[in-house]
Structures are given as structure tokens and as C-alpha cells.
C-alpha positions as a printed Julia matrix, in Angstrom:
476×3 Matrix{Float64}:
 -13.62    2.03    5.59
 -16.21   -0.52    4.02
 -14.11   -3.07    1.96
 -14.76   -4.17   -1.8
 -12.1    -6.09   -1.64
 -14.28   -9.24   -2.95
 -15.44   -7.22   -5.72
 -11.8    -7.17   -7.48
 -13.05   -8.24  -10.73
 -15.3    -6.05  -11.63
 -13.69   -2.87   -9.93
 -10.57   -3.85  -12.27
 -13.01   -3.87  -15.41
 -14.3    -0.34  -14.75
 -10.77    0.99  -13.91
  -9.44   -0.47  -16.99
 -12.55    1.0   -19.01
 -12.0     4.72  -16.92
  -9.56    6.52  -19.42
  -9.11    9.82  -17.33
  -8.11    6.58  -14.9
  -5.92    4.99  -17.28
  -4.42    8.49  -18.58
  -3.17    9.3   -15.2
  -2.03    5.7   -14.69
   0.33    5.89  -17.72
   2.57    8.52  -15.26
   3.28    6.06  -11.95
   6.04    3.87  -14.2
   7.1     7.49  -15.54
   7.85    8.87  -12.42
   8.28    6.76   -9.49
   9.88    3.93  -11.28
  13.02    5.57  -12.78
  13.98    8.14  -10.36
  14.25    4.78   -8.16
  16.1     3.42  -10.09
  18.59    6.5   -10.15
  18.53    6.87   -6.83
  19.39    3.53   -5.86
  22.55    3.56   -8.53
  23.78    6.4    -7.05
  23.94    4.44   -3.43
  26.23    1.76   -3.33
  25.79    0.4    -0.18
  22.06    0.5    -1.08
  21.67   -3.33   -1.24
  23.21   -4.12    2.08
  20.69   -0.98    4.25
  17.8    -3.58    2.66
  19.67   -6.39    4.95
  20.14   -4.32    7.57
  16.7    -3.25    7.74
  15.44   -6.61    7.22
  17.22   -7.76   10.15
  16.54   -5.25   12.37
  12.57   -5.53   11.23
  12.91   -9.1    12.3
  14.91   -8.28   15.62
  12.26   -5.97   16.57
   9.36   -8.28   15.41
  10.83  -11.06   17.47
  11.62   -8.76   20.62
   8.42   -6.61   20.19
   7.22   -6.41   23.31
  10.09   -4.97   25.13
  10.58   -2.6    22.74
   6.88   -1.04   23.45
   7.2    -1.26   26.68
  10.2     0.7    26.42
   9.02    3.42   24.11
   5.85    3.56   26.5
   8.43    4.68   28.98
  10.2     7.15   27.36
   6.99    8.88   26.38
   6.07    9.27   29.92
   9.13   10.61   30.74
   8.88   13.53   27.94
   5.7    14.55   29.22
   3.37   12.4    26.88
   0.88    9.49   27.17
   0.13    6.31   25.19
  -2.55    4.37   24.82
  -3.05    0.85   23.34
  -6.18    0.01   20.84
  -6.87   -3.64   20.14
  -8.97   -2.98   17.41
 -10.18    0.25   15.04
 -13.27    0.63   17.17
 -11.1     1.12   20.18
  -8.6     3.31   18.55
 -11.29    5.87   17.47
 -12.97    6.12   20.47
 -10.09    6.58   22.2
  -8.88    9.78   19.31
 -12.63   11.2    20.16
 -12.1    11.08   23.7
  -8.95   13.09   23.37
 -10.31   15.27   20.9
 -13.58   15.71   23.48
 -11.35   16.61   26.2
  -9.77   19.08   24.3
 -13.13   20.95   23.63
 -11.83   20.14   19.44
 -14.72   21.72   16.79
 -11.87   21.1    14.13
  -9.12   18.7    13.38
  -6.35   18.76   10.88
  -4.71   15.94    9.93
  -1.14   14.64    8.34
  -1.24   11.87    5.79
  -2.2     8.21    8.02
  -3.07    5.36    6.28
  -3.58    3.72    9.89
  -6.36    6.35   10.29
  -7.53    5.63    7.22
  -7.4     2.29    7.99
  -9.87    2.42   11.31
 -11.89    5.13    8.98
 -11.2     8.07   11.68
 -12.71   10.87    9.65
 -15.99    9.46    9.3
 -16.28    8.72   13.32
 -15.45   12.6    14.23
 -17.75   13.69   12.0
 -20.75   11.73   13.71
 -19.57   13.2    16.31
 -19.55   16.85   15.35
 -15.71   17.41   14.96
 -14.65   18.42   11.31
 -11.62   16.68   10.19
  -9.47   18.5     7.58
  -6.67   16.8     5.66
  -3.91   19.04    5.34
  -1.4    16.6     2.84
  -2.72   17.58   -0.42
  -3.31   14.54   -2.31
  -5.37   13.38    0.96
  -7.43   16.8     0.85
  -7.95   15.88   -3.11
  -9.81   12.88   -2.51
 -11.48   14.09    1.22
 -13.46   16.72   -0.92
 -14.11   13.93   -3.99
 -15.23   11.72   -0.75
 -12.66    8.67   -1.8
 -10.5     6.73   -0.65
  -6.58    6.6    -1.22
  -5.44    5.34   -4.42
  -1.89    4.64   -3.32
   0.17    4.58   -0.08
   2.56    7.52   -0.63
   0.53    9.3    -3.34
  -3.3     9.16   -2.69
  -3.96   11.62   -5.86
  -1.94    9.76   -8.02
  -5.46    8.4   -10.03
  -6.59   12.09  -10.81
  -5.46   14.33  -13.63
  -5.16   18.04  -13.44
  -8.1    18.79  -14.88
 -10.05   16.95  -12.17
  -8.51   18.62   -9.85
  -9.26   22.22  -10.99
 -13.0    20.97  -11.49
 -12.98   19.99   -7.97
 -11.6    23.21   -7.04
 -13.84   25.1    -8.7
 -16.68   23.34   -7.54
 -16.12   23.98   -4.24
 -13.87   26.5    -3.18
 -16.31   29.7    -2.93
 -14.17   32.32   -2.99
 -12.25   31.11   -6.02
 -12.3    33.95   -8.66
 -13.83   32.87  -11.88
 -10.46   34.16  -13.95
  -7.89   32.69  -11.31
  -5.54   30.35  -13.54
  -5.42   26.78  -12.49
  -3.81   24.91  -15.44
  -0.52   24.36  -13.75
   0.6    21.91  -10.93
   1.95   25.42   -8.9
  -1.23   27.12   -8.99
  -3.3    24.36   -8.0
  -0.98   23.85   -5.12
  -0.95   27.33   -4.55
  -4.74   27.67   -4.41
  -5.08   24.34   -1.91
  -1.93   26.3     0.09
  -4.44   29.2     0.61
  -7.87   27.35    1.74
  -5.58   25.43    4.32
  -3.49   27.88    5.78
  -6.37   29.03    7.55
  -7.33   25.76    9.3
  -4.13   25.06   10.65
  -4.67   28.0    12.68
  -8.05   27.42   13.94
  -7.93   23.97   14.73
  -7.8    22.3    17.78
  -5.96   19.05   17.61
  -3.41   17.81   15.5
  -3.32   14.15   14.27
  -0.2    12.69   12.36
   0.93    9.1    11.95
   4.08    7.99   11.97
   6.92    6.24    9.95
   8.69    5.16   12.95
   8.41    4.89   16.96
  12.08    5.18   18.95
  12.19    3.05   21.73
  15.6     5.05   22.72
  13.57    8.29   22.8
   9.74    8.11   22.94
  10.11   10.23   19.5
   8.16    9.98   16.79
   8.88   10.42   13.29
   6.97   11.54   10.13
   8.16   12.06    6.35
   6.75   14.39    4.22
   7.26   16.81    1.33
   4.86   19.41    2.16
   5.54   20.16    5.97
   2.0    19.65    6.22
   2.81   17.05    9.11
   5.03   19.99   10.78
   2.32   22.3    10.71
  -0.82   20.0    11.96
   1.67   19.46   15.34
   3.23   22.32   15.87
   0.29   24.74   15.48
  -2.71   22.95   17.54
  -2.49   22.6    21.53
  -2.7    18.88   20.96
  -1.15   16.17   18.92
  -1.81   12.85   18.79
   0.03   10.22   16.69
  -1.73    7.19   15.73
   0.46    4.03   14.41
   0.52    0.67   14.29
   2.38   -1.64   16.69
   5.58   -2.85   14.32
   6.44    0.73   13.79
   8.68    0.9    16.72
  12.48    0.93   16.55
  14.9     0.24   19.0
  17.48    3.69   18.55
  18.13    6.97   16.74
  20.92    5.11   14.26
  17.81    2.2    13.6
  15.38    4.91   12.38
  18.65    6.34   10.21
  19.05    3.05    8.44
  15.56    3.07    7.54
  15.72    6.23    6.46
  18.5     6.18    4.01
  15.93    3.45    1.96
  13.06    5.06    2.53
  13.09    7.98    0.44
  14.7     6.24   -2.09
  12.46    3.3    -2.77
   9.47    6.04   -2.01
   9.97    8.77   -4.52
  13.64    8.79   -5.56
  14.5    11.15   -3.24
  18.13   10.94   -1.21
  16.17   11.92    1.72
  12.29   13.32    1.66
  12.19   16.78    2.28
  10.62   17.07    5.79
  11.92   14.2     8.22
  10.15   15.29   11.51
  10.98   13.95   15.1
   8.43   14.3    17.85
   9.22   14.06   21.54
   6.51   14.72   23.55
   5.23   17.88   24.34
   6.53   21.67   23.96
   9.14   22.24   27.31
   9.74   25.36   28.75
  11.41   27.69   26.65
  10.33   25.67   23.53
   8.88   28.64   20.9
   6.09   26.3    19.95
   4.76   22.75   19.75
   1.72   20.85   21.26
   0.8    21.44   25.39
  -0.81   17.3    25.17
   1.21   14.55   23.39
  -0.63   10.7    22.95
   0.41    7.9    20.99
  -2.27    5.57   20.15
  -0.81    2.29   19.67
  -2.54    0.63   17.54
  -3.14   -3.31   17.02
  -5.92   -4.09   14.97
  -4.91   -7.8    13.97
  -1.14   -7.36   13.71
  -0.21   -9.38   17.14
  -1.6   -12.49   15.61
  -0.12  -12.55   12.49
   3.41  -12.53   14.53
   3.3   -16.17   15.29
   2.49  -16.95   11.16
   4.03  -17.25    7.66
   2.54  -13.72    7.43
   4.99  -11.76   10.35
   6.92  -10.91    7.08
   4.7    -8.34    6.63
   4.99   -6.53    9.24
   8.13   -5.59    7.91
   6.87   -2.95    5.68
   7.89    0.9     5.4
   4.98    1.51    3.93
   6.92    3.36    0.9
   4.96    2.43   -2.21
   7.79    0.44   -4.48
   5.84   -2.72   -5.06
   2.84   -0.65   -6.33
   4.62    1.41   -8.35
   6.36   -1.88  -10.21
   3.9    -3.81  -10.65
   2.14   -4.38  -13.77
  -1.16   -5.39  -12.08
  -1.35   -2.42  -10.13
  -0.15   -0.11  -13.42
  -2.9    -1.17  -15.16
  -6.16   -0.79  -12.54
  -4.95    1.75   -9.86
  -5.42    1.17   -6.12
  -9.36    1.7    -5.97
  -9.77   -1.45   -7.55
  -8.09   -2.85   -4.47
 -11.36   -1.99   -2.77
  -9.7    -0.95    0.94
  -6.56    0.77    2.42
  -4.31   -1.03    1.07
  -3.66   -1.11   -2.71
  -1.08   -3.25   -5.2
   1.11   -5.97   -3.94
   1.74   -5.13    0.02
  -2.17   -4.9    -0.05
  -2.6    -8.11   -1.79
  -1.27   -9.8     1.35
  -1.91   -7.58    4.22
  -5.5    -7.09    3.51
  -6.56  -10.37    3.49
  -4.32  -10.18    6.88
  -6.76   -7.72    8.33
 -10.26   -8.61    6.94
 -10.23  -11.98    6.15
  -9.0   -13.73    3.27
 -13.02  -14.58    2.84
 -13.4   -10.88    2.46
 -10.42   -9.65    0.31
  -9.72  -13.75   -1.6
  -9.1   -12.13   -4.74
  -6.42   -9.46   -4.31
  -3.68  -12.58   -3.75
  -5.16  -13.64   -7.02
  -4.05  -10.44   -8.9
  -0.79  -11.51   -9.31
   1.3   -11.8   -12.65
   4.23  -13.54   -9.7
   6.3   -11.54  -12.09
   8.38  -10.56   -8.73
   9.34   -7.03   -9.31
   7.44   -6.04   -5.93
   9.77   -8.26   -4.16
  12.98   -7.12   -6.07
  12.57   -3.51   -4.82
  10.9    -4.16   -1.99
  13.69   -1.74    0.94
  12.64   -4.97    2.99
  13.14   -7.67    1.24
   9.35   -8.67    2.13
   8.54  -12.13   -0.32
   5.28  -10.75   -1.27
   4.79  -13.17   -4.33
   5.5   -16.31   -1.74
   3.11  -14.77    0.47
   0.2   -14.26   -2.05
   1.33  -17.57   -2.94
   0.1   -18.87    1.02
  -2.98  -16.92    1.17
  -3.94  -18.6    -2.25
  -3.71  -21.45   -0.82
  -5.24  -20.67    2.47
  -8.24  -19.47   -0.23
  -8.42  -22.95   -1.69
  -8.82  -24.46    1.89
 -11.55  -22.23    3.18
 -13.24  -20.88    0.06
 -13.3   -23.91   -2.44
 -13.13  -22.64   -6.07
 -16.19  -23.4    -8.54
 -17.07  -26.74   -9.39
 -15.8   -26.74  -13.07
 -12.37  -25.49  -11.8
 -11.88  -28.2    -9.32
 -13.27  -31.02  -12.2
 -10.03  -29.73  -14.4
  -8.09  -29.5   -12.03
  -8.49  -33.0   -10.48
  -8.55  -34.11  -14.54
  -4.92  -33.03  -15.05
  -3.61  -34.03  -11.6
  -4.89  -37.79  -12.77
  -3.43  -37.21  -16.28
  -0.2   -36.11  -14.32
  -0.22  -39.01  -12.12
  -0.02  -41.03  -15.44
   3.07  -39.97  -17.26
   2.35  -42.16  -20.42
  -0.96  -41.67  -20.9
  -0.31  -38.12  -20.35
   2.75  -37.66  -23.29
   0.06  -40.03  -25.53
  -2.52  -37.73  -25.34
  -1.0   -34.45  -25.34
   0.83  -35.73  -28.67
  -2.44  -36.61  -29.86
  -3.89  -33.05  -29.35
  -1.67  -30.73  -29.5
  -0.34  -31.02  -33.08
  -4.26  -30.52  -33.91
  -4.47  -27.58  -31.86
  -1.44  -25.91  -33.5
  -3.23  -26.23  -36.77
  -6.72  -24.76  -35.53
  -4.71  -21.96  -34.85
  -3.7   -21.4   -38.67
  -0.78  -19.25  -39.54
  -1.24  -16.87  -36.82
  -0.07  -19.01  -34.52
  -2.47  -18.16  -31.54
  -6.4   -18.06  -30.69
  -8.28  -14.54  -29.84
 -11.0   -16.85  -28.96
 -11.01  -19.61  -26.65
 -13.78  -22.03  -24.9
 -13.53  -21.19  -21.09
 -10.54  -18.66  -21.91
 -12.61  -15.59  -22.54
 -11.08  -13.73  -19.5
  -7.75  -14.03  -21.13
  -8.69  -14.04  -25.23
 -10.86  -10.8   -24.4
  -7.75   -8.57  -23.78
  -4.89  -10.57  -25.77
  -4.35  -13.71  -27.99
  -3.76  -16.73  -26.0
  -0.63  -18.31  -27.7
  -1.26  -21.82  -29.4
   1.36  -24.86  -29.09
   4.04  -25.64  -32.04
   3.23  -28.52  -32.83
   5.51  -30.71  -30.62
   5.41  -31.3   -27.27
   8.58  -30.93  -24.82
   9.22  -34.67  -24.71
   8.92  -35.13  -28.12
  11.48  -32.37  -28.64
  13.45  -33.87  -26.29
  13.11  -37.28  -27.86
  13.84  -36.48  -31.71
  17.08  -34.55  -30.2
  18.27  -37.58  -28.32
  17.67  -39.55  -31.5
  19.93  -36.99  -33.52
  22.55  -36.89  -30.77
  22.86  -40.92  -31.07
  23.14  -40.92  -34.69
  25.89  -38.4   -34.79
């Protein structure tokens, strides 16, 4: 997937210009964020899963090498193969190849945002395979040729009146007077233009929540059993994850699971939870003949020994997006790759460069509700905190930044001269400002004044305050 990442700025001023954008926007806090919060009241022992999983995240991060080498293992011994990618390019050659070999013409797929992330789609098609993505928000935007707009919910930018346009557009053997006003019968109608291609396809790609090391399993969570179906059906599966998705046992993937859901969609548990071992056995009634894991690198082996392995943590379930105010107000396109809101903000620049994606650590408030709800207690404002300074360092910001920024770090460096002047100016401030009490202009502020009122000063500064009530507190 090409990355606009640098573009952040003006990707956020059309999204927050797009009203069909901004009217399906206003449902994320709706939705996502209170049933959260309901499920995580009804869970007591909800807080201490988000230490367990921490520490087991950071167990496995520290120890990650055995446990692939294990879960390798396993795999062979169910039948299955795996095969390790250092980069995307690898990754989907090594998908075609297996695809190739299985004489594949079509290729459905469950919801990946790793095969989003090495842009898989676009490399079978060059090569005459037709991918089809069965998860329906991912077969909204396939046909509208986009990208996700969120990790759990890749639809969640369209209304419903997009999506029966799209439908109408291009399904051919939609009736003119088939009703498509309500959430059922579009679901229905996608239900019936899919069914079909899970039986004639050839190969069947997932992702995957979580690796078992104990078992050589794989798991995948879904609502739809779309994920069921594109494995179960085809003569081949292949799963295609990332490295840190690998947990050491059965009970490990459990504990994850009981904050998954939760922190995802408000669910006590999602309503497909799907574990793969290998290939179908004799006596099995159906399955896969081929099983391969493509283990996937891409980057995430070097960011173990940084202040980044944090990262790595993630569940990939969506809170921090859904809580933060940035993200509320500009969607995930304007995150211009994979990875949208918060968890993007820091692994993008992980993947690409922070030269590349600079500005999504930037889109920050710090307002720290992604890392309050965050099932893994990932410090994602401390981290964007890092890469903005790892910005500063390799990417020096304009010249009339650094000139007022260097002016008050001297002004600083002169406490006096600093409480002088700021006594001198700001009482004439807080009268330029009149009775309203704050400026909807400002010189060199017009990125803040152009969407609210930048607040003026009282009057008095802090250390005046403080010096008036010291005087009181002596008299009396």
C-alpha cells in the first residue's frame, strides 16, 4: 500500500470538510465507546487480565525466539509448513508461490491487516489470481478500491446509503425493486454475491489474532464466520501474521481473549473464536488438504531492542482509535497507510520511516485516553512523545519554529527577565482581547483560530498571582 502518511495535514482538512465522512464519524464514540465501557464494568477482574497480558506480551517479546521456533515445530508435526518473510516483498511472493502451486484462479480472503499491510491483493492480481474479501466491511471498500479506515471495522467511514450505491452499481443481477435501506438487507445482499466464491475458490487466506506455541494452532476472531468459511471450504489455507503474534499456551491465548472482545466491540467474547491446527486428518468432515503460516517480519525484529518493543504488544483491537478525539474527528484515511489513530501514530512511523509518516506522532491532543483503555497497557502518548523527538533530530522543523523556540528557551534561561516581560505583555494582551476574553484571530495562530478561539490571558501572570497571595497571607 503506497503511504500518505506525510500528507496528514491536508488529508485531515478534506476529511473534516467530507460530511457523509463526518456523519458516519459521529457513530464510532456512539457505539464502540460505551458498550466498552459496559463491558468492562461488568468484569471485575478486568483490570488485572490487562497486567497479565502485559506481562505475558513482554515475556514473549523478551523470549521470542524460542517461542517461534517452537510453534514452527508444532506446525510440522500437525501436518503444516511455515515459512519466514523478512520483508512484504518476500511475504507475497512467497503467498503467490503457494497460490501457483495450487493451480489458484481465485482467492478468498478473511479480514488481515498484515496483508493489507504488504498490499497482497494488488500482487495476485498482476499475477492473474482474483482476490475476494469475504469480511464485509473489507469487501465494502475492495469494490470502492480503498483502503481500511479502521483496524476492526474497515467500513466504519461509509454510511448506508453509500453502500447501497455501491451495490447497485455493481452487483448485476441486483433487481431494480430489491430493498436495501436496512443494515439486514444490505448484509443479506453481500451474503448472496459471496456465498458463491467461497465455493469456487481455490485458496483460503486468513490472518491471525494469535500463534500457540503449545499447539501450532492458529486463531482468528470474527463476527461473520467469514474466516471459518475462507479455511474450511478451499483445499488450501494459508495464514499470514506477524512475528509477536505468537503465544506460549492454550490458557495465554484465553487471557487475551477475555480482553479482546471487550476492548474490541463490547462483546464478552466475539462471536466466532476459530482455532486452526494444521490440516484436515483422517476422518475430519472438512478443512484445508495444505496448511502454511507465513511468518511475517517486515521491520518488527528491530524495533525489539528499542523504546518502541512496546508496541509490539498490541491486539490489534481498535480501543485507542475509537477514544480518541483526533481520530473521531478525521477517520483513519487521513492516516494515509494501514494503520490509523493512535497505535498507527507510532507503529507507522515504526515501519516506514518516521521521514515518511513524521506527522501522525504529531496528531496528538496527549489527552491519554488511548493509553487508559489500551487491553495492553501500551504508553502510546510516551511513545508519540519519542518519535517526536526522533522527528526533531532527523527532520529539523521550519526555520521560524526553531527562531521561537530558541527565543523562549533564552527567555526561560532568564527567570527575571522572563516574569518582567511577560508582566509587561500580558496584561496588554488581555485587553486586546476585549470582553470576550479570547482571539478568533491570531498572527501565526491561524491553524488553531481557524477552527476555535484561542483563549487570551487574565491579566496576571502565575507569579504575580502567586506573589499578591503571599502578600495577603503575611498581612493576615
Amino acid at each position: 500500500m503506497q503511504s500518505t502518511a506525510h500528507a496528514f495535514k491536508g488529508n485531515a482538512a478534506r476529511a473534516l470538510e467530507d460530511r457523509q465522512l463526518q456523519e458516519a464519524l459521529a457513530n464510532v464514540p456512539k457505539g464502540f465507546v460505551g458498550k466498552r465501557a459496559e463491558a468492562r464494568a461488568r468484569l471485575p477482574e478486568f483490570d488485572a487480565l490487562r497486567d497479565q497480558a502485559r506481562d505475558l506480551k513482554n515475556h514473549v517479546l523478551a523470549n521470542l525466539d524460542l517461542y517461534l521456533e517452537e510453534y514452527e515445530r508444532k506446525v510440522f508435526e500437525v501436518g503444516g509448513k511455515v515459512h519466514w518473510a523478512a520483508s512484504a516483498g518476500d511475504a507475497r511472493e512467497i503467498v503467490l508461490s503457494i497460490c501457483r502451486e495450487a493451480g489458484a484462479k481465485t482467492v478468498v480472503k478473511g479480514k488481515s491487516m498484515i496483508t493489507e499491510e504488504i498490499g497482497l491483493n494488488d500482487h495476485l492480481e498482476g499475477a492473474g489470481i482474483e482476490p475476494i474479501e469475504t469480511d464485509l466491511g473489507e469487501y465494502l471498500i475492495q469494490i470502492r478500491g480503498e483502503a481500511p479506515s479502521h483496524i476492526i471495522a474497515p467500513a466504519v467511514h461509509l454510511t448506508k446509503e453509500q453502500v447501497e450505491a455501491d451495490f447497485r452499481r455493481l452487483h448485476r443481477d441486483l433487481p431494480e425493486d430489491r430493498r436495501l435501506e436496512e443494515v439486514d438487507e444490505l448484509v443479506a445482499e453481500a451474503r448472496s454475491v459471496l456465498r458463491d466464491k467461497f465455493l469456487a475458490a481455490d485458496v483460503g487466506i486468513t490472518g491471525a489474532n494469535m500463534l500457540i506455541a503449545e499447539t501450532g494452532s492458529s486463531v482468528i476472531v470474527t463476527n461473520e464466520g467469514n474466516g471459518d468459511l475462507s479455511q474450511t471450504l478451499a483445499k488450501v489455507h494459508i495464514v499470514v501474521a506477524s512475528l509477536e503474534k505468537v503465544v506460549p499456551t492454550l490458557e495465554d491465548a484465553c487471557t487475551i481473549l477475555r480482553i479482546l472482545a471487550r476492548s474490541a466491540t463490547g462483546q464478552e467474547c466475539s462471536t466466532y473464536t476459530t482455532f486452526s491446527t494444521g490440516p484436515r486428518r483422517a476422518g475430519d468432515p472438512d478443512g484445508p488438504e495444505a496448511y502454511h503460516v507465513v511468518l511475517l517480519d517486515n521491520g518488527r525484529s528491530e524495533l525489539l531492542g528499542t523504546d518502541f518493543r512496546e508496541v509490539l504488544r498490541c491486539i490489534r483491537c481498535g480501543a485507542c482509535m475509537n477514544h480518541c478525539p483526533v481520530y473521531q474527528a478525521v477517520g483513519g484515511h487521513a492516516y494515509g497507510w494501514v494503520y490509523p489513530g493512535p497505535i498507527g501514530s507510532v507503529l507507522t512511523p515504526s515501519l516506514i520511516g518516521v521521514e515518511e509518516a513524521g506527522p501522525l506522532p504529531n496528531a496528538s491532543t496527549f489527552c491519554g485516553r488511548c493509553e487508559a483503555v489500551c487491553p495492553m497497557r501500551i504508553p502510546l502518548p510516551g511513545l508519540m512523545r519519542k518519535w517526536r523527538e526522533l522527528e526533531f533530530e532527523k527532520v529539523p522543523p521550519p526555520f521560524a519554529q526553531r527562531f521561537a523556540l530558541k527565543s523562549w528557551a533564552w527567555f526561560a534561561r532568564h527567570p527575571r527577565l522572563y516574569q518582567f516581560a511577560s508582566g509587561l505583555v500580558i496584561p496588554v494582551v488581555a485587553r486586546m482581547a476585549g470582553k470576550k476574553g479570547a482571539f478568533n484571530k491570531l498572527p501565526f495562530g491561524n491553524g488553531w483560530t481557524r477552527h476555535r478561539d484561542f483563549p487570551a490571558p487574565q491579566g496576571r501572570t502565575f507569579h504575580q498571582q502567586w506573589r499578591n497571595q503571599k502578600r495577603r497571607r503575611a498581612r493576615s
